[in-house]
C-alpha positions as CSV (number, residue, x, y, z in Angstrom):
1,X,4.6,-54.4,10.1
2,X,3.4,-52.5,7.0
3,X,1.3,-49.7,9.4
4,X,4.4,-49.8,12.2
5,X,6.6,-48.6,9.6
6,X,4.1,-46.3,8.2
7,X,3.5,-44.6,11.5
8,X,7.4,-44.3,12.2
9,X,7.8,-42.4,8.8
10,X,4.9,-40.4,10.1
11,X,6.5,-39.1,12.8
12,X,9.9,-38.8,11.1
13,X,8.5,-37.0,8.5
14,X,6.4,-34.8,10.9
15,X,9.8,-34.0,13.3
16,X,11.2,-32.6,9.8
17,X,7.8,-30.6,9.8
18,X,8.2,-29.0,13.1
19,X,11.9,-28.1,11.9
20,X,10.7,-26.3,8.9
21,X,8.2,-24.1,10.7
22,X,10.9,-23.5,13.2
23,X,13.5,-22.6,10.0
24,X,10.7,-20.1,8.5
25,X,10.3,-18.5,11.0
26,X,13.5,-17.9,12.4
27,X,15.7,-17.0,9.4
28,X,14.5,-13.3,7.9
29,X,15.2,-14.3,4.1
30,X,14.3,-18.2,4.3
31,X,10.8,-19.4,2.5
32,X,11.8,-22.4,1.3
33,X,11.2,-24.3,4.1
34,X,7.4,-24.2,4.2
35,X,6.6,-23.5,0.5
36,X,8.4,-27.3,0.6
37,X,6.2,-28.4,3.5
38,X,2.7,-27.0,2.0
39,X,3.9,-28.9,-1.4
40,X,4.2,-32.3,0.6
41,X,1.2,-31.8,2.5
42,X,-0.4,-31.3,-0.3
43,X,1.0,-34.3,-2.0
44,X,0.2,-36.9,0.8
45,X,-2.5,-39.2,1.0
46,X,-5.9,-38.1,3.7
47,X,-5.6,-40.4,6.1
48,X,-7.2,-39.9,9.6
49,X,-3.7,-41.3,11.2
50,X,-1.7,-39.0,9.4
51,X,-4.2,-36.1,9.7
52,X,-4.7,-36.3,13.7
53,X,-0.3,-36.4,14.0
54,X,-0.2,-32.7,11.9
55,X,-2.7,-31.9,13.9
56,X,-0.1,-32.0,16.8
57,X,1.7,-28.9,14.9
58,X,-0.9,-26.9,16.0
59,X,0.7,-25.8,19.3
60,X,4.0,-25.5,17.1
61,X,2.4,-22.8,14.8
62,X,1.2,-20.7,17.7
63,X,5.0,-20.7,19.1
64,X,6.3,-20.0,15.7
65,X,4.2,-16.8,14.9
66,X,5.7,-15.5,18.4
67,X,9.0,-16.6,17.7
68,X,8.9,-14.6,14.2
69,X,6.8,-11.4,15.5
70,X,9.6,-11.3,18.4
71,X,12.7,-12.0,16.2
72,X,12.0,-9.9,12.9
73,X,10.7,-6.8,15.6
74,X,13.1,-3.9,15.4
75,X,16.1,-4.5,17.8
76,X,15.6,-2.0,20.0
77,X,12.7,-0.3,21.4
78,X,11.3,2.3,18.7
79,X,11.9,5.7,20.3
80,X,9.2,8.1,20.3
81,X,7.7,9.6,17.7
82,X,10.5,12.9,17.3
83,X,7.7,15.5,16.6
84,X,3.6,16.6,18.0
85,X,0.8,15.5,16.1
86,X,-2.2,17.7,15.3
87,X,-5.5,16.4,13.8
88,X,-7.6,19.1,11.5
89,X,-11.0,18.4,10.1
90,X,-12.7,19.4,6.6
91,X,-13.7,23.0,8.3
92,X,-10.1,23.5,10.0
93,X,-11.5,21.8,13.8
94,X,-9.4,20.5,16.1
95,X,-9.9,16.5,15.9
96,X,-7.1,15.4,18.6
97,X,-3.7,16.7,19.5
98,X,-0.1,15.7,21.3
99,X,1.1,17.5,23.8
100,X,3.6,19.0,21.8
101,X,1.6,19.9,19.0
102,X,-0.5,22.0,21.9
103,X,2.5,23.2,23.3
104,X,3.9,25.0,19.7
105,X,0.5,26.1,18.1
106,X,-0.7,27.8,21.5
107,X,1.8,30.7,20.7
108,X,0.0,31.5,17.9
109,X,-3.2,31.2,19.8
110,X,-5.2,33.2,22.3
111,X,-6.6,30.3,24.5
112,X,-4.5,27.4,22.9
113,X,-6.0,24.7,20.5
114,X,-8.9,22.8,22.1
115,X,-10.0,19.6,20.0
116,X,-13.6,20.1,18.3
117,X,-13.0,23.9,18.2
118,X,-11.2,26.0,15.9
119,X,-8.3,27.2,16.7
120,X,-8.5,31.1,18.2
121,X,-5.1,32.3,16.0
122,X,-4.1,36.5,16.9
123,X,-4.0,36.8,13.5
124,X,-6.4,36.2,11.2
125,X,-3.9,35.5,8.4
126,X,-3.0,32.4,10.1
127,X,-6.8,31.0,9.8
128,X,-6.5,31.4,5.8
129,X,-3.2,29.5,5.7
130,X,-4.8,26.8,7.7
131,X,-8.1,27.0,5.5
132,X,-5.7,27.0,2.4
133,X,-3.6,23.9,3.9
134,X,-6.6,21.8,3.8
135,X,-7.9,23.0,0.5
136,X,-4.4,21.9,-1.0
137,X,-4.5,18.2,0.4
138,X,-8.4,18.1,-0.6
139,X,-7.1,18.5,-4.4
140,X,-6.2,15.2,-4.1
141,X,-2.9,14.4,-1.4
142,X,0.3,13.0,-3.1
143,X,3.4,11.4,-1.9
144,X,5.1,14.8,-0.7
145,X,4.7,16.4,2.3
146,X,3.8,20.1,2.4
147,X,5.6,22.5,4.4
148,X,3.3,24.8,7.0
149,X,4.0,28.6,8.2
150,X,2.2,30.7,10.7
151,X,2.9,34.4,11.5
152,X,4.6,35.0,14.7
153,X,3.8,38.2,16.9
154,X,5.5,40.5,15.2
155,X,4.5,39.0,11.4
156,X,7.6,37.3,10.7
157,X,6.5,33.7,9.2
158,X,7.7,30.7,10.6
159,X,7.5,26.8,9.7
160,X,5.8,25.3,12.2
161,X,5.8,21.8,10.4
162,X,4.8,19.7,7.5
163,X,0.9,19.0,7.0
164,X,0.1,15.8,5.0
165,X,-3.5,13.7,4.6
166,X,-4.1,10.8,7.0
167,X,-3.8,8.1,4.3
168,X,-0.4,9.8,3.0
169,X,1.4,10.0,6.4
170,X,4.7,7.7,7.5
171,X,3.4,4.2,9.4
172,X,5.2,5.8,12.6
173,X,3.1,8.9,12.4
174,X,0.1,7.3,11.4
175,X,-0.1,5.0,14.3
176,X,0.8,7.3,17.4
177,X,-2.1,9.7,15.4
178,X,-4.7,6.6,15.8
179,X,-3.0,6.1,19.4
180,X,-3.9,10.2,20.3
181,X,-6.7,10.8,18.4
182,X,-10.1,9.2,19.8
183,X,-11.9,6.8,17.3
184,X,-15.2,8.4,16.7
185,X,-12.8,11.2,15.5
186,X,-10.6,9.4,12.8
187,X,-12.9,9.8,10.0
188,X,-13.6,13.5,10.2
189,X,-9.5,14.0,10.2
190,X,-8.5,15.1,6.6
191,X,-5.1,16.5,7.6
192,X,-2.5,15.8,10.2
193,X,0.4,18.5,11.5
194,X,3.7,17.4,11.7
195,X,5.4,19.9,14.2
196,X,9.0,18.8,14.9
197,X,10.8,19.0,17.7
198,X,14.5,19.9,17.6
199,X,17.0,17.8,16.9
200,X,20.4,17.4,16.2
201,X,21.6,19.0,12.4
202,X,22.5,17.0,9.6
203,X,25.2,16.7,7.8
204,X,23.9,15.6,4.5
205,X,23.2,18.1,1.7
206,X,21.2,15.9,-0.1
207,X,18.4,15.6,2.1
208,X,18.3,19.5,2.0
209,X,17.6,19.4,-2.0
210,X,15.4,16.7,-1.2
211,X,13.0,17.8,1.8
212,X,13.1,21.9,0.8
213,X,13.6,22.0,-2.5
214,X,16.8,24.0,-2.8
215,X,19.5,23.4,-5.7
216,X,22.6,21.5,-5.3
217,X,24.7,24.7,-4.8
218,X,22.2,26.0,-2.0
219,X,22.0,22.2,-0.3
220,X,25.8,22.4,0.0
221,X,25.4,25.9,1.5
222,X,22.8,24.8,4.2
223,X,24.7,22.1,5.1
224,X,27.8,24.3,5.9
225,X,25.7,27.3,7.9
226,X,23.7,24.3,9.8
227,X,26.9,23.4,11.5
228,X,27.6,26.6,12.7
229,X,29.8,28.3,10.2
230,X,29.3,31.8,9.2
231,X,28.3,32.8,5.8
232,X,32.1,33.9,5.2
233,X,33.6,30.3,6.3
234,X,30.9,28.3,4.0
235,X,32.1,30.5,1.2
236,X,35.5,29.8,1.8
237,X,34.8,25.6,2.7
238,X,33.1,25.7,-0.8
239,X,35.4,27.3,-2.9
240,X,33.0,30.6,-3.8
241,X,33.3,33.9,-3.4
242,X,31.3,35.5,-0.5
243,X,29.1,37.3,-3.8
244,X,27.7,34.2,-4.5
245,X,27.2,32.6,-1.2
246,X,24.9,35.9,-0.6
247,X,23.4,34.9,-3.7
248,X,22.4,31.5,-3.0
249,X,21.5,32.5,1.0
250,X,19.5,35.0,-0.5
251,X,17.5,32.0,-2.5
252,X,17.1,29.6,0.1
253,X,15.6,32.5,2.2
254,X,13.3,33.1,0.0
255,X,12.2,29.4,-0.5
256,X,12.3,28.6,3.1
257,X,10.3,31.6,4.2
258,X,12.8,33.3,6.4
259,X,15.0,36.9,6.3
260,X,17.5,36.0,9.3
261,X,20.6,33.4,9.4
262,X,19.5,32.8,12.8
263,X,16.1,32.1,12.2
264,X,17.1,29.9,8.4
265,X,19.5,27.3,11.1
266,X,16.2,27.3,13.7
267,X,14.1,26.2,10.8
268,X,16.5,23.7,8.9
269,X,16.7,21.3,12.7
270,X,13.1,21.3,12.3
271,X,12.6,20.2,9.2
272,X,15.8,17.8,9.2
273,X,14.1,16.1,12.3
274,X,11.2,16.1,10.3
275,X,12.9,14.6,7.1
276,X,15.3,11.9,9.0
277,X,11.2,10.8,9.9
278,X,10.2,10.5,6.6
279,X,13.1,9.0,4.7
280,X,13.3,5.8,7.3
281,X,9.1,5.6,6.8
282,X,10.1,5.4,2.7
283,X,13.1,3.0,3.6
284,X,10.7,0.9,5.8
285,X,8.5,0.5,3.1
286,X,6.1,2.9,4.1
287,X,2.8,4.7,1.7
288,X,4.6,7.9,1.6
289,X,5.1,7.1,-2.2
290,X,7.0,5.0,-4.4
291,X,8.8,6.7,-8.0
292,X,6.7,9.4,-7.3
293,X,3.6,7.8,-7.0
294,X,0.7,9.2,-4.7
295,X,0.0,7.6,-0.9
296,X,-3.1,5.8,-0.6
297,X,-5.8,7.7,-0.2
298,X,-8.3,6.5,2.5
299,X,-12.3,6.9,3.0
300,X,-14.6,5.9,5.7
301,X,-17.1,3.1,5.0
302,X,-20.8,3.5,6.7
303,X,-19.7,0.7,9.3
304,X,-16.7,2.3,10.2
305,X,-14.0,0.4,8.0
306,X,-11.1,2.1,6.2
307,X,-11.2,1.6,2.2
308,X,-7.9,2.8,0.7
309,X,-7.6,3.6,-3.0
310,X,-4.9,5.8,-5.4
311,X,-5.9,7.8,-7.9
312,X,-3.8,8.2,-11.4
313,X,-4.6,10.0,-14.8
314,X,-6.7,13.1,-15.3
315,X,-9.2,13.2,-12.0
316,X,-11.6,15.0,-14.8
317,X,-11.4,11.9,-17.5
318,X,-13.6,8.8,-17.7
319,X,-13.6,6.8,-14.7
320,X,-12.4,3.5,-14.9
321,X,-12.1,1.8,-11.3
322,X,-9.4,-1.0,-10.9
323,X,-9.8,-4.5,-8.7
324,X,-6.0,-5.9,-8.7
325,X,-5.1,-9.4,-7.8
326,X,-5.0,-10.7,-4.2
327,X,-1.4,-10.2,-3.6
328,X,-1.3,-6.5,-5.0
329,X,-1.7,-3.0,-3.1
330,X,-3.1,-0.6,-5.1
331,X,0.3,0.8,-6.7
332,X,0.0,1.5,-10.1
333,X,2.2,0.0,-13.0
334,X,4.1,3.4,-14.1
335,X,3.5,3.0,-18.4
336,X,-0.2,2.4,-17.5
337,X,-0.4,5.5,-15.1
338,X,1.4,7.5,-17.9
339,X,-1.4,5.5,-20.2
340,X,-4.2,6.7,-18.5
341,X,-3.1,10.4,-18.4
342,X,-2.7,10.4,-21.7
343,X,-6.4,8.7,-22.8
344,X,-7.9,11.2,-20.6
345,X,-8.4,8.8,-17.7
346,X,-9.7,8.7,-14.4
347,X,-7.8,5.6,-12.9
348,X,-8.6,4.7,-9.5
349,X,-7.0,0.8,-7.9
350,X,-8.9,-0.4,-5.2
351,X,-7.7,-2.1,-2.2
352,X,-9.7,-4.8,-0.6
353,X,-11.0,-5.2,2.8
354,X,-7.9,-6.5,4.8
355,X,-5.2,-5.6,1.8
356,X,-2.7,-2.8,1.7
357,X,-4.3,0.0,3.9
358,X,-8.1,-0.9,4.0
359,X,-9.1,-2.4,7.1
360,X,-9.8,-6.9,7.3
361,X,-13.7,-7.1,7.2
362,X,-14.6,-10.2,9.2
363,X,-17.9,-11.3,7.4
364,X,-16.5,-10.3,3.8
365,X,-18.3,-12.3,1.0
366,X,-18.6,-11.1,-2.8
367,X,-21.7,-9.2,-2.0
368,X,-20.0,-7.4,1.1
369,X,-17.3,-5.9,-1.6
370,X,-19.5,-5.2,-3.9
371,X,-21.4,-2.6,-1.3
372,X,-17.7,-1.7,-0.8
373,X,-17.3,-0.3,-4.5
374,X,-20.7,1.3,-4.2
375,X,-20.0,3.0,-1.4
376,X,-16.4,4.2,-2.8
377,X,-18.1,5.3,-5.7
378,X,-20.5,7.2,-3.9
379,X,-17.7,8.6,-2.0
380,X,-15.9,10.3,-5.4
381,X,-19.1,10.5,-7.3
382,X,-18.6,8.3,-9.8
383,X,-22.4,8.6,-11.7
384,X,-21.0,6.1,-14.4
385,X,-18.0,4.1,-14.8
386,X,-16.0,1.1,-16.5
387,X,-14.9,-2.2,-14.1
388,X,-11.7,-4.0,-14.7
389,X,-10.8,-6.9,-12.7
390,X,-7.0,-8.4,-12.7
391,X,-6.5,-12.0,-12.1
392,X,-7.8,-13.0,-9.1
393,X,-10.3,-9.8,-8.5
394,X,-12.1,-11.2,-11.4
395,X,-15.7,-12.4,-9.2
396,X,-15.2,-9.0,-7.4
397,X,-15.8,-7.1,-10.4
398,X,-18.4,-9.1,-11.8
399,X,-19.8,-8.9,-8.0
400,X,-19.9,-4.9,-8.4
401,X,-20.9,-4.7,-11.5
402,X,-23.9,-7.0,-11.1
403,X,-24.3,-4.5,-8.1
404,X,-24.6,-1.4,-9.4
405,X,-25.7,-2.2,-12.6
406,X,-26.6,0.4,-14.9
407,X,-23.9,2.4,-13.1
408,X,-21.6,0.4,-14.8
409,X,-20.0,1.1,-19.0
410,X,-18.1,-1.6,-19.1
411,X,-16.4,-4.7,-17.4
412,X,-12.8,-5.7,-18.6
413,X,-11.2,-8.7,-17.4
414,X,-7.8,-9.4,-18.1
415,X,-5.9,-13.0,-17.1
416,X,-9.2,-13.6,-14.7
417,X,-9.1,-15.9,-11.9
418,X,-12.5,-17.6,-11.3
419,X,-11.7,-20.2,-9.1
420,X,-9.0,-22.8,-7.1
421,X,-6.8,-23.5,-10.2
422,X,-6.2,-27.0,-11.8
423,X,-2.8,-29.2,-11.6
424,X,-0.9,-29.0,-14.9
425,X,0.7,-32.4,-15.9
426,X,2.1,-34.2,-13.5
427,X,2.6,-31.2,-10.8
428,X,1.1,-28.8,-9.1
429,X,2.1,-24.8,-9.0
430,X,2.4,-23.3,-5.8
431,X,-1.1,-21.7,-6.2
432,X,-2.7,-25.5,-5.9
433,X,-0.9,-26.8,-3.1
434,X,-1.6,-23.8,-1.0
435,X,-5.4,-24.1,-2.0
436,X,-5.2,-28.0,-1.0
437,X,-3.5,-26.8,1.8
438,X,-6.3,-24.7,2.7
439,X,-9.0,-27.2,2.3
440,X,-7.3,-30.1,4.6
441,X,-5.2,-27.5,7.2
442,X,-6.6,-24.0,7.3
443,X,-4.7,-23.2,10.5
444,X,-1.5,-24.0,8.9
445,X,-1.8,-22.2,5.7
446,X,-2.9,-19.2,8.3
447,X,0.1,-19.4,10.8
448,X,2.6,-19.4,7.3
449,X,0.5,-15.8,6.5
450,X,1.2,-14.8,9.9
451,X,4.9,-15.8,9.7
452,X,5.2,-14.5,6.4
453,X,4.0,-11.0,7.2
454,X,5.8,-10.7,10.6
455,X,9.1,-11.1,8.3
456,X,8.0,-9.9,4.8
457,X,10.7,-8.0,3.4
458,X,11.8,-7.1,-0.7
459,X,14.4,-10.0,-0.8
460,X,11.6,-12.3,0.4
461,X,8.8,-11.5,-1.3
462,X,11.5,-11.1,-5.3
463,X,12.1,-15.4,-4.6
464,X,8.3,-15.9,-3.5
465,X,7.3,-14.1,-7.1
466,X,9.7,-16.1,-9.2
467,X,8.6,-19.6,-7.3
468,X,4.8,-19.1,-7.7
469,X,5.2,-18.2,-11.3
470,X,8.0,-21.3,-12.2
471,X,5.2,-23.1,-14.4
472,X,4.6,-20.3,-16.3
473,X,8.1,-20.2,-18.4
474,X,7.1,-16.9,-19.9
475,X,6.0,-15.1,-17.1
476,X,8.7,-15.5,-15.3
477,X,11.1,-14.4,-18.4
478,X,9.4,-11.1,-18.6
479,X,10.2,-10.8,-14.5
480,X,13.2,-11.8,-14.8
481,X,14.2,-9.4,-18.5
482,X,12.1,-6.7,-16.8
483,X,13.6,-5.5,-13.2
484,X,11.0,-2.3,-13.7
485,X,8.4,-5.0,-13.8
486,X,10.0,-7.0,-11.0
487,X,10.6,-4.4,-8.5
488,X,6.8,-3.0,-9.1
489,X,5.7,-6.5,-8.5
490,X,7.3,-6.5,-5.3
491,X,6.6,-3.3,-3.8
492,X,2.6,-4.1,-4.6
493,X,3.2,-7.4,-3.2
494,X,4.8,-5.9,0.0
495,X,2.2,-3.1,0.4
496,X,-0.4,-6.1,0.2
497,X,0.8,-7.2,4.0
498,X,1.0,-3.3,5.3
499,X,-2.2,-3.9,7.6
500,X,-2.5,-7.8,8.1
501,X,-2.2,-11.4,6.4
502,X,-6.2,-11.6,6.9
503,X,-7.3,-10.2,3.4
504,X,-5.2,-13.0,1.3
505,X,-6.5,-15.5,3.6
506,X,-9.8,-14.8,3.8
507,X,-10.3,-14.2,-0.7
508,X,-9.0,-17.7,-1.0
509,X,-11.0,-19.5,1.2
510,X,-13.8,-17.4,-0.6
511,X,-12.1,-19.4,-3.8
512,X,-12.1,-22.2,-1.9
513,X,-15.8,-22.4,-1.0
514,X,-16.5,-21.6,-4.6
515,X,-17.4,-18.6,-6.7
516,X,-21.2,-18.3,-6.9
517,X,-22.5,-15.1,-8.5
518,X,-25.7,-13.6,-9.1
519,X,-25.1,-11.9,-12.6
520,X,-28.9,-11.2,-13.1
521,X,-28.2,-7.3,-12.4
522,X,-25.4,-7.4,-14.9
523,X,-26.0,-5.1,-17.6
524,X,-22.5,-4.0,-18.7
525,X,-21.0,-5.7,-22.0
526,X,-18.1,-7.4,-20.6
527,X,-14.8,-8.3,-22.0
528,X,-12.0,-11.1,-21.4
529,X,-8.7,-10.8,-22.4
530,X,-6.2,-13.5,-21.5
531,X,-2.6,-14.7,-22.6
532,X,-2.1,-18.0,-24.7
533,X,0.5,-18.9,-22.5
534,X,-1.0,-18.4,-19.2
535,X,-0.1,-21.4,-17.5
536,X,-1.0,-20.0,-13.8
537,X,-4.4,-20.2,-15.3
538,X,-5.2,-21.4,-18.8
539,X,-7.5,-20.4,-21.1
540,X,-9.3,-23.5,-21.1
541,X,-9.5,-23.3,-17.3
542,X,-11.0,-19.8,-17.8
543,X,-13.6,-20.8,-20.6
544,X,-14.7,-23.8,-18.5
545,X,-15.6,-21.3,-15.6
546,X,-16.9,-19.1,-17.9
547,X,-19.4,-22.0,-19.1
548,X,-20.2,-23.1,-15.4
549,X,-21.4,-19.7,-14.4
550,X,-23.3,-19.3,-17.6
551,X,-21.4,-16.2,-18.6
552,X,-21.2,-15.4,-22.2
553,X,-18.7,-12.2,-22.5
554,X,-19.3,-9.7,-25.7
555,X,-15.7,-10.5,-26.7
556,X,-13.1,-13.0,-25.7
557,X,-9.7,-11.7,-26.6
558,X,-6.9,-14.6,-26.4
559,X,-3.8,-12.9,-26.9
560,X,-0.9,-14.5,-29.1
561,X,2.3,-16.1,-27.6
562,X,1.2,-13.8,-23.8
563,X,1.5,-15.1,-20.3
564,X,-0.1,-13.9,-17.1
565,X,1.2,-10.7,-17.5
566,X,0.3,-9.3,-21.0
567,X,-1.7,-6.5,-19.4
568,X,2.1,-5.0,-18.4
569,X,2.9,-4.4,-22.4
570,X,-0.6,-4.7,-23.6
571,X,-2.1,-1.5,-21.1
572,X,-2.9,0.7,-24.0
573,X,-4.9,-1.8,-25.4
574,X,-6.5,-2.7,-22.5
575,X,-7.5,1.2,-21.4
576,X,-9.0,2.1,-25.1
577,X,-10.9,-0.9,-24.3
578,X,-12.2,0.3,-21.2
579,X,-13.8,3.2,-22.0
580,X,-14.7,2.2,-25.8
581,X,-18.6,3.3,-26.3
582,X,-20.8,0.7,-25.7
């Protein structure tokens, strides 16, 4: 009677199962559903009965990553991409090209753009502002855009477009550019043309002063000319004499790069088709920065994988390379990017294989990242440098620096994350059940990634932050006091999904399998800074790790009355720490 009743409750409780998965992956803001589910799984008892029924979910996983990729697609078709794309290697070559981009730059050339040559411009003038174009992104590309002119025929200058670096470019732009350009060609592209083509005129001053540069007063005055009024009417719409509408006409000229009214409205439909493109990449949470923060910047590995990375500080300052937790892009906390200019440092986050903009790596294992830093380090030439690992990057940093060595000035670990975390009382925290979740169901805790980053939005990912840091009380009052903090948290968490779900997946089952290092290369002193309060993972959790791997750190800072996220008011500290002489 006893195992009748048990196997009815089974299959009750596994019909409210398949209604969850359904629920998650129907409703755009709904998460509760399988954090709830992973929680019970995680609480039941490993029976063979009860693991062959979930099992059966298997097939309802599969439909509910379909249902989800179909339902939280945009609406409607996505129209084409509104402008040409032209691809421009390190000596100003031709890498690929749309139709057109071909169409536009073969009036400034004599036999038209051919990919792998350079193009034959009539006037030699134009060569050097292609030559200077590149030079300007290979300073280092940020978040903005820079606007492009050729001379035409008769040396008037003309904005043919916006050029920007590969890694920096809108998701919409970025793909159709992978679509057009042929593989073996991708890594030799270190800027990409943005030629519009026309569309119809806005109507919003703001995204004048925004995309060009012009002042409030001149914004207002494009705006009016752009719909066809003469110079006379806009003075008159805006209350100013004709004097100062010359004036500020006169300005925007001069910033634009043009000297006729008819060629100033030509040139303002370009770029606004241009700019509607980059403010919806922005609004859909695109790299083309964040508070002014730079894109990621992207570098070929020697197998052919993408590595993305941003840069902050002084690029001449001491280098100090960053490995962030799993869930984290490679967007920098804003006080510790102001921080690091002001100590004179060289900050570079890395993002790891399958996270943010760096390509999944299929046979990633500690020591396959820890080539990955080499390589990046190689790549920026980075002789010597100091190795700080954030929560869960933790064994990848101690991976790397065991790697390279004497390479290496310092390692700085701050609220590190060695392994699967322990229960705490009587419950578990969302980090444990998705680990035990893991161990018995990998295919489940998969499918939720999938889901998750088919729908992953802000909204989501705010009540997913607040939930998996509910057992530590004072983590989530600094989220929750600081909406800075918050909103950073979010945006990193967000840009973690921009490629796939693979990267999270595949570091914790690295956790999983357990954290086995070789330190015998480690020559760096290395330092551990953690938060008496931590309570996603304790300092005695963290000592005990420490003790199993037979790792003995130069200094073990436990900082007073500090949760997980001390380094977000303790940065300072942290930095001077960084590159302190050995």
């Amino acid at each position: 009677m006893r195992s009748r009743d048990t196997a009815a409750r089974n299959i009750e409780d596994m019909s409210a199962a398949i209604d969850a998965l359904y629920v998650f992956a129907s409703e755009p803001d709904n998460w509760q559903e399988m954090t709830d589910l992973l929680a019970d799984f995680a609480g039941r008892d490993q029976t063979e009965e009860y693991d062959t029924l979930l099992s059966s979910l298997k097939d309802h996983t599969r439909r509910a990553e379909t249902l989800a990729q179909r339902l939280h697609a945009p609406e409607d078709t996505p129209p084409a991409l509104p402008a040409g794309l032209a691809g421009f290697d390190r000596l100003g070559r031709v890498t690929g090209l749309t139709e057109p981009a071909r169409e536009t730059l073969a009036h400034y050339c004599a036999q038209g753009p051919t990919a792998g040559a350079l193009p034959d411009f009539h006037d030699p003038e134009n060569a050097r502002s292609l030559v200077r174009a590149l030079r300007e992104l290979a300073k280092g590309p940020g978040s903005a855009p820079a606007l492009f002119r050729l001379a035409d025929a008769d040396g008037r200058d003309r904005v043919v477009g916006m050029t920007v670096a590969p890694a920096a470019a809108p998701p919409k732009v970025y793909e159709t550019f992978e679509q057009t350009v042929p593989a073996q060609h991708h890594a030799n592209t270190r800027m990409i043309l943005i030629v519009p083509q026309r569309h119809a005129a806005t109507e919003d001053p703001d995204a004048y002063r925004r995309l060009l540069g012009l002042s409030p007063a001149e914004s207002r005055l494009a705006a009016e000319l752009q719909t066809g009024s003469t110079l006379k009417e806009a003075a008159a719409s805006l209350g100013i004499s004709i004097n100062t509408a010359r004036n500020q006409l006169h300005s925007v000229f001069e910033k634009i790069g043009v000297n006729r009214q008819s060629d100033l409205i030509r040139h303002l439909s370009d770029m606004m088709a241009l700019g509607t493109l980059m403010d919806t990449s922005v609004r859909e949470g695109g790299a083309v920065g964040h508070a002014g923060q730079p894109a990621p910047e992207v570098m070929r590995l020697p197998c052919g994988r993408r590595l993305a990375y941003r840069e902050f500080g002084n690029p001449a300052g001491h280098p100090v390379v960053i490995l962030p937790s799993s869930l984290r892009s490679s967007l920098g906390w804003p006080p510790e990017t102001t921080a690091a200019e002001d100590l004179g440092i060289r900050l570079i986050i890395v993002e790891r294989p399958g996270i943010g903009r760096s390509d999944p790596d299929p046979s990633m294992t500690l020591e396959s990242i820890a080539a990955d830093i080499a390589a990046l380090a190689d790549h920026l030439g980075l002789s010597r440098f100091a190795l700080s690992g954030r929560s869960s990057g933790t064994p990848f940093t101690l991976a790397a620096a065991a790697h390279l060595g004497d390479r290496i000035t310092r390692v700085l670990l701050a609220s590190p994350r060695f392994g699967v975390p322990h229960g705490h009382g009587n419950s578990q925290s969302m980090l444990s059940y998705c680990f035990n979740g893991l161990r018995r169901h990998p295919w489940l805790l998969r499918s939720s990634a999938s889901i998750l980053k088919a729908k992953i939005s802000a909204p989501i990912m705010r009540q997913l932050t607040l939930h998996f840091f509910e057992r530590s009380p004072i983590d989530v009052a600094y989220l929750k006091r600081d909406t800075e903090l918050m909103e950073n948290s979010v945006v990193a968490a967000v840009e973690s999904f921009w490629h796939s779900h693979e990267g999270l997946f595949q570091e914790a089952q690295l956790f999983l399998d357990g954290i086995d290092l070789d330190l015998s290369g480690l020559t760096a002193p290395v330092e551990i800074w953690h938060g008496s309060e931590d309570r996603i993972i304790t300092p005695d959790e963290t000592r005990a790790h420490l003790e199993r791997l037979g790792l003995r750190p130069d200094r073990m800072e436990e900082v007073p009355g500090e949760g997980h996220f001390f380094v977000t008011y303790h940065y300072r500290a942290l930095l001077e720490a960084a590159i302190r002489t050995p």
